[in-house]
One Martini backbone bead per residue (centre of mass of N, CA, C, O) as a GRO file, in nm:
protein
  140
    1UNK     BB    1  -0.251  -1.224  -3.953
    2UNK     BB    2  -0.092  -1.192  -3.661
    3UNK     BB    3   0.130  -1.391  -3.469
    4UNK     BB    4   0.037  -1.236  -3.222
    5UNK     BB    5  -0.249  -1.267  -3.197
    6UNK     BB    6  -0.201  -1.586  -3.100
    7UNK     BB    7  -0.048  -1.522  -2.871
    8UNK     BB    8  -0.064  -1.487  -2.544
    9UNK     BB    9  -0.142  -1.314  -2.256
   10UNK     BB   10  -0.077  -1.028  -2.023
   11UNK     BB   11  -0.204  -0.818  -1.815
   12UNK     BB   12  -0.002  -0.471  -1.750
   13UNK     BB   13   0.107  -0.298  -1.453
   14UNK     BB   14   0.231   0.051  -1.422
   15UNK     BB   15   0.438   0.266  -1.334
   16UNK     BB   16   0.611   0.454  -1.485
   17UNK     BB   17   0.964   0.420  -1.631
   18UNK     BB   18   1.073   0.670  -1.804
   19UNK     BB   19   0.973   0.871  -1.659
   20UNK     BB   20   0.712   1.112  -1.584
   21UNK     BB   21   0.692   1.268  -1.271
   22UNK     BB   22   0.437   1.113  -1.125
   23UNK     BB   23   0.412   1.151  -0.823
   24UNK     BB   24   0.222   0.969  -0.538
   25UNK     BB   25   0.065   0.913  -0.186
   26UNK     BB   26  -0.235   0.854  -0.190
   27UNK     BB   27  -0.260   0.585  -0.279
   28UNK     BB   28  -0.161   0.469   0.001
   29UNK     BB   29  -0.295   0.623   0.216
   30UNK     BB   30  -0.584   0.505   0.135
   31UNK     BB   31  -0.489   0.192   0.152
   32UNK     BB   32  -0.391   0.209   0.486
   33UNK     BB   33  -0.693   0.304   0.567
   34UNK     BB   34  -0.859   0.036   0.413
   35UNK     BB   35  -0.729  -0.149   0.611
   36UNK     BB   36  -0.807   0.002   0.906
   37UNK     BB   37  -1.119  -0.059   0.836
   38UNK     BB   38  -1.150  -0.318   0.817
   39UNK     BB   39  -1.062  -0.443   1.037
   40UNK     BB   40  -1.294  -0.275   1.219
   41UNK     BB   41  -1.533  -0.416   1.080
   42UNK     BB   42  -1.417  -0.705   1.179
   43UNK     BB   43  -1.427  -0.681   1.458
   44UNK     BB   44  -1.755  -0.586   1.476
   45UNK     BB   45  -1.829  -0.829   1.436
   46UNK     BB   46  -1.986  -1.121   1.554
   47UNK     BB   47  -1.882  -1.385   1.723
   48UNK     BB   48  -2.189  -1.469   1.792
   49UNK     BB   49  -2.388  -1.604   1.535
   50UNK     BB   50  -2.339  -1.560   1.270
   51UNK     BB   51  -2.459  -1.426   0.968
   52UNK     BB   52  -2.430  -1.434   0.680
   53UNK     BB   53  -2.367  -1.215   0.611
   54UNK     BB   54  -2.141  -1.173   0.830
   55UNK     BB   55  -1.968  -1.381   0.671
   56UNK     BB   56  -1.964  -1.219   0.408
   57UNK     BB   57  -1.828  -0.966   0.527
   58UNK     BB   58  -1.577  -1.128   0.611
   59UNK     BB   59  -1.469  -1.191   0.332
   60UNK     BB   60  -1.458  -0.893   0.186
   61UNK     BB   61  -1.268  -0.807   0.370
   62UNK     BB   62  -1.029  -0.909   0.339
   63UNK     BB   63  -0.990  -0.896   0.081
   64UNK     BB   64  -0.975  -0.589   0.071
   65UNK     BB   65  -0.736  -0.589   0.287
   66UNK     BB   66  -0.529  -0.704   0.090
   67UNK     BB   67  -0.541  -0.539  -0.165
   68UNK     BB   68  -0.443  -0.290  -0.006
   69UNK     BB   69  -0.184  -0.380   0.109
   70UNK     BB   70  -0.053  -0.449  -0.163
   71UNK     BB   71  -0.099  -0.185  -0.303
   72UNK     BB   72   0.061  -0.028  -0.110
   73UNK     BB   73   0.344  -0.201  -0.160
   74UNK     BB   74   0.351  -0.064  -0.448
   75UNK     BB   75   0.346   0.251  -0.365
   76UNK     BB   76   0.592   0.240  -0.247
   77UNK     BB   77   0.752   0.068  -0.467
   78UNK     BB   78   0.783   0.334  -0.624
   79UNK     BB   79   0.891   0.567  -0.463
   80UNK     BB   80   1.144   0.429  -0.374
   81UNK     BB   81   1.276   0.335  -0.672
   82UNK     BB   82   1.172   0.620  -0.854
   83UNK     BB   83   1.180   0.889  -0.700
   84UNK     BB   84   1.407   0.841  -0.500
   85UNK     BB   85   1.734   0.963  -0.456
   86UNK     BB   86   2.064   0.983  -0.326
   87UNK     BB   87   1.993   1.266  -0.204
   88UNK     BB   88   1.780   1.170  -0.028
   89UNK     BB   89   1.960   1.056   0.200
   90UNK     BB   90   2.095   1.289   0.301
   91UNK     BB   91   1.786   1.413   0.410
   92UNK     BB   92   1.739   1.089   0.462
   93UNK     BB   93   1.869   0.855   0.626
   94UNK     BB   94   1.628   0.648   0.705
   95UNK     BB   95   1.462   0.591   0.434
   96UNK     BB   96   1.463   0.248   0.401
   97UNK     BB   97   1.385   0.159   0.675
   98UNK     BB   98   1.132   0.288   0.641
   99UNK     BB   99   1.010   0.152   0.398
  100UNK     BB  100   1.065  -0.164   0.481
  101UNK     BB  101   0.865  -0.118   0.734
  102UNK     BB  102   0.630  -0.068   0.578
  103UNK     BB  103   0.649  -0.317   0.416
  104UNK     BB  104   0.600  -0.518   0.650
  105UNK     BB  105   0.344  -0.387   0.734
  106UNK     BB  106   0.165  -0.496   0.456
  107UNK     BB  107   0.223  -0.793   0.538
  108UNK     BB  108   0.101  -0.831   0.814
  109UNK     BB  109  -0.185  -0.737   0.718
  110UNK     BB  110  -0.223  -1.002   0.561
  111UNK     BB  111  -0.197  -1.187   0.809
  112UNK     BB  112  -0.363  -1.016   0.953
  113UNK     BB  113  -0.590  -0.906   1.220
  114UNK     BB  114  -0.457  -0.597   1.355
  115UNK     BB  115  -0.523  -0.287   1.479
  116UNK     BB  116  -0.208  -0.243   1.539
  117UNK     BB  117  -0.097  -0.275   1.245
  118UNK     BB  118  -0.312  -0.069   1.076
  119UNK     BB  119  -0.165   0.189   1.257
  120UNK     BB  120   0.128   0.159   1.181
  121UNK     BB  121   0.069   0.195   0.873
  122UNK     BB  122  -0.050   0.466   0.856
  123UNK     BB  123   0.164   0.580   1.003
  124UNK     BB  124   0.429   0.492   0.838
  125UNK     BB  125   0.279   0.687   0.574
  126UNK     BB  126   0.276   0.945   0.673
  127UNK     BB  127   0.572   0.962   0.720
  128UNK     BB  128   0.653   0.925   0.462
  129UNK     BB  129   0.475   1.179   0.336
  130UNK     BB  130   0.677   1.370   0.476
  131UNK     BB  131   0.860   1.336   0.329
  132UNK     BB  132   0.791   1.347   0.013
  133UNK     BB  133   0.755   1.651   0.055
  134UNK     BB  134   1.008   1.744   0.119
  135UNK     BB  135   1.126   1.621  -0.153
  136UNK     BB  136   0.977   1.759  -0.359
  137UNK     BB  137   1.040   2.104  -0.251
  138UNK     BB  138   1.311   2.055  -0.326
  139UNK     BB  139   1.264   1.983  -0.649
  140UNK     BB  140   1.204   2.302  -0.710
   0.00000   0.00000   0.00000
């Protein structure tokens, strides 16, 4: 038996920090997505007289929502601090305030149930998705 063994541990998940090379916006994307989806679901739950299920459904989604909100923004500050580099500043000068923008609306979604906060991070990611993409173009 090893000392090793013996100690707690916790498992931990990262996107290579190697790096590896394989960097991907559709994870945000997806995520992004799956927030204004929950959103959609939670407006249009009953207002009044809610059943157990309606209620169950409205716990769901939150949670869903919450935990794809977090996604986005761990997805997002990926490509922020391990793909762009300082030459990607030269091609797109507002690159930070944009990443900076997308991840406080990852927080807003977390806050609230709001459809305009939904819409505005899904824009946001494709915003970024652009960007991305052609920086990606530009590094072959």
């Amino acid at each position: 038996m090893r000392l090793l063994d013996l100690l707690p541990y916790q498992t931990v998940y990262a996107h290579c920090d190697v790096p590896c090379g394989i960097y991907k916006i559709e994870p945000a994307k997806t995520a992004a997505e799956t927030v204004l989806k929950m959103v959609q679901l939670i407006e249009d739950l009953p207002k009044e007289n809610p059943t157990v299920d309606d209620r169950n459904k409205f716990v769901r989604c939150v949670v869903t929502k919450e935990e794809h909100a977090q996604k986005c923004k761990e997805e997002l500050l990926i490509l922020w601090t391990d793909f762009f580099k300082p030459e990607h500043l030269k091609m797109f000068p507002k690159l930070h305030d944009t990443f900076w923008q997308a991840a406080k609306l990852c927080s807003k979604n977390k806050q609230t149930v709001s459809l305009e906060a939904a819409k505005e991070l899904v824009s946001a990611v494709d915003e970024i998705a652009k960007i991305f993409n052609k920086a990606q173009k530009s590094n072959s």
